[in-house]
N, C-alpha and C positions, 0 to 999 in steps of 0.2 A: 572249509569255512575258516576265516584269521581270527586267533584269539579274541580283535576289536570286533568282531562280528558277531560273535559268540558273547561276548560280553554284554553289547545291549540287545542282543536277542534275551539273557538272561535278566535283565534290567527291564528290559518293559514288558518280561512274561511276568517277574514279582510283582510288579506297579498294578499291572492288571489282576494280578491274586489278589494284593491288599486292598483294594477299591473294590472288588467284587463281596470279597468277606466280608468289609466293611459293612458293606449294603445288604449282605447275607444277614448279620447279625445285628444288626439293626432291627432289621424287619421280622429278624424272629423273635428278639427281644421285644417287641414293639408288641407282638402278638400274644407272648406269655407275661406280657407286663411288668415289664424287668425294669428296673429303678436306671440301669447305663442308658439304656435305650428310651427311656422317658426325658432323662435328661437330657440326649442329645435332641430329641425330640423340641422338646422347649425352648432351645438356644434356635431353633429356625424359626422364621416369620411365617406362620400359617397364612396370616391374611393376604401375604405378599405372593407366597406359592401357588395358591390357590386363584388369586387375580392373574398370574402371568398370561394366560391363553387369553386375556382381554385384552391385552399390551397392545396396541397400535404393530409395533416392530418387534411385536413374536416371531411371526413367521421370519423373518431376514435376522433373527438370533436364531432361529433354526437350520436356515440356510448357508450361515456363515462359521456356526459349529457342525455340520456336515460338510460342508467343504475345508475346515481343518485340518477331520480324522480322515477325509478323502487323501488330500495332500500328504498327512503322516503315512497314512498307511501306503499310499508309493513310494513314499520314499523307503519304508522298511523292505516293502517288497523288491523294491531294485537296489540295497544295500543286501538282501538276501540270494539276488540272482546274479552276480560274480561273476565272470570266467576263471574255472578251476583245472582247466589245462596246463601242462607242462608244454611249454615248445621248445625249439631246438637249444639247447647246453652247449657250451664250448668246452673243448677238453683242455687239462693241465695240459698237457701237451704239446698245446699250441704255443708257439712261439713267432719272431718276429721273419720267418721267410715263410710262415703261414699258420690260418686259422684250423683245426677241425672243428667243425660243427657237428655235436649227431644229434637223432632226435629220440628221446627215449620211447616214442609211441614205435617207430620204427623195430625198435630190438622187443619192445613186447609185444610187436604183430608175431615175430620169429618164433618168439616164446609162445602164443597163442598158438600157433601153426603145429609147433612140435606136438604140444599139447591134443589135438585135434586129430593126430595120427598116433595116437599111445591106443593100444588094448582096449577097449570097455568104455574108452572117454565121445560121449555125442555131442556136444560142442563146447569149444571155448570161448570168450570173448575178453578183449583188453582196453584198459583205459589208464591213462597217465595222468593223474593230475595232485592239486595241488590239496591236500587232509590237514588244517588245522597247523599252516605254516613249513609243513612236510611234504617234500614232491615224491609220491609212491606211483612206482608201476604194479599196477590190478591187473590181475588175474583171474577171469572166474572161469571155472572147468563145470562143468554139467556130466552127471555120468548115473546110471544106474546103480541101485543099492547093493549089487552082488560084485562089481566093481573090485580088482585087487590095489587093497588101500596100500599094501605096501609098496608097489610099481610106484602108485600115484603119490606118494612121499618121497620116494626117492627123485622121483622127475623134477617133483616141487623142490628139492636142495640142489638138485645137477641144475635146476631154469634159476635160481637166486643164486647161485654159483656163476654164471653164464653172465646175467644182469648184471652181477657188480661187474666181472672182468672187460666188459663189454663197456660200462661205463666207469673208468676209474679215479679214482680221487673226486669222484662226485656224490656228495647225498641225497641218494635217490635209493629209495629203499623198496625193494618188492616184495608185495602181500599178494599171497594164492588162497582163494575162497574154493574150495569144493561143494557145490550143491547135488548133495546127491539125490535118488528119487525114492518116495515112498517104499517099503518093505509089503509088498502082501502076499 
């Protein structure tokens, strides 16, 4: 997710806090007879509130503030659904009698692979992509609890060892999760 992403996902989950509390404390104040909550009480038009469901063009002010929050909330939701993929990097390397291309999902299928044939480890799986402006190669190992943690450490610095040389002069940084399985 891009810092901009993250931002007004954190921007309209507050907006949504304070309008909920709002109406939170209101309504409890309202119920314990709190002098805030009376007062904001008074500043509304009861008669006015109270008549709205007789309005002629209620329903079509219903209709067209549900089709609002309809239309925000697509838009949030396909401002939240991104492509977070890394694809193919060119290398420094590349110069003018030619390009290299690689692709980093490539070298962390390798990585996956090795992984996949260590001791004690039942599967791998890899994904390349893009974390909050950072393009990381993923790594997740699955293995059982009795598992020799120190093999699986050392594999994880000889495979980030591998990745960078593999990819150089470029910031792509690899993170290995180990999930390991319950102890019983």
């Amino acid at each position: 997710m891009s810092r901009t992403t993250s931002f007004f996902n954190r921007l309209i989950a507050f907006l949504l806090f304070a309008v909920l509390a709002f109406l939170a404390a209101w309504g409890i104040g309202k119920f314990f007879h709190q002098a805030f909550a009376d007062k904001i009480s008074s500043s509304v038009d009861q008669k006015a509130v109270s008549g709205l469901p007789n309005q002629s063009n209620y329903i079509w002010w219903l209709v067209g503030a549900a089709a609002i929050a309809l239309i925000l909330g697509l838009i949030f939701l396909i401002m939240n659904l991104q492509r977070r993929r890394v694809g193919r990097q060119i290398s420094p390397a590349s110069n003018r009698e030619g390009t290299i291309a690689l692709s980093p999902a490539d070298i962390a299928h390798v990585v996956e692979y090795s992984f996949a044939h260590l001791d004690g480890v039942r599967t791998s799986h890899h994904k390349c992509i893009n974390d909050r402006g950072t393009r990381v190669v993923n790594v997740t190992v699955h293995a059982p609890a009795k598992v020799d943690m120190e093999a699986l450490s050392q594999a994880c610095t000889e495979a980030a060892e591998d990745v960078r040389q593999a990819l150089p002069g470029q910031e792509i940084y690899p993170r290995f999760m180990v999930e390991l399985d319950r102890v019983e």
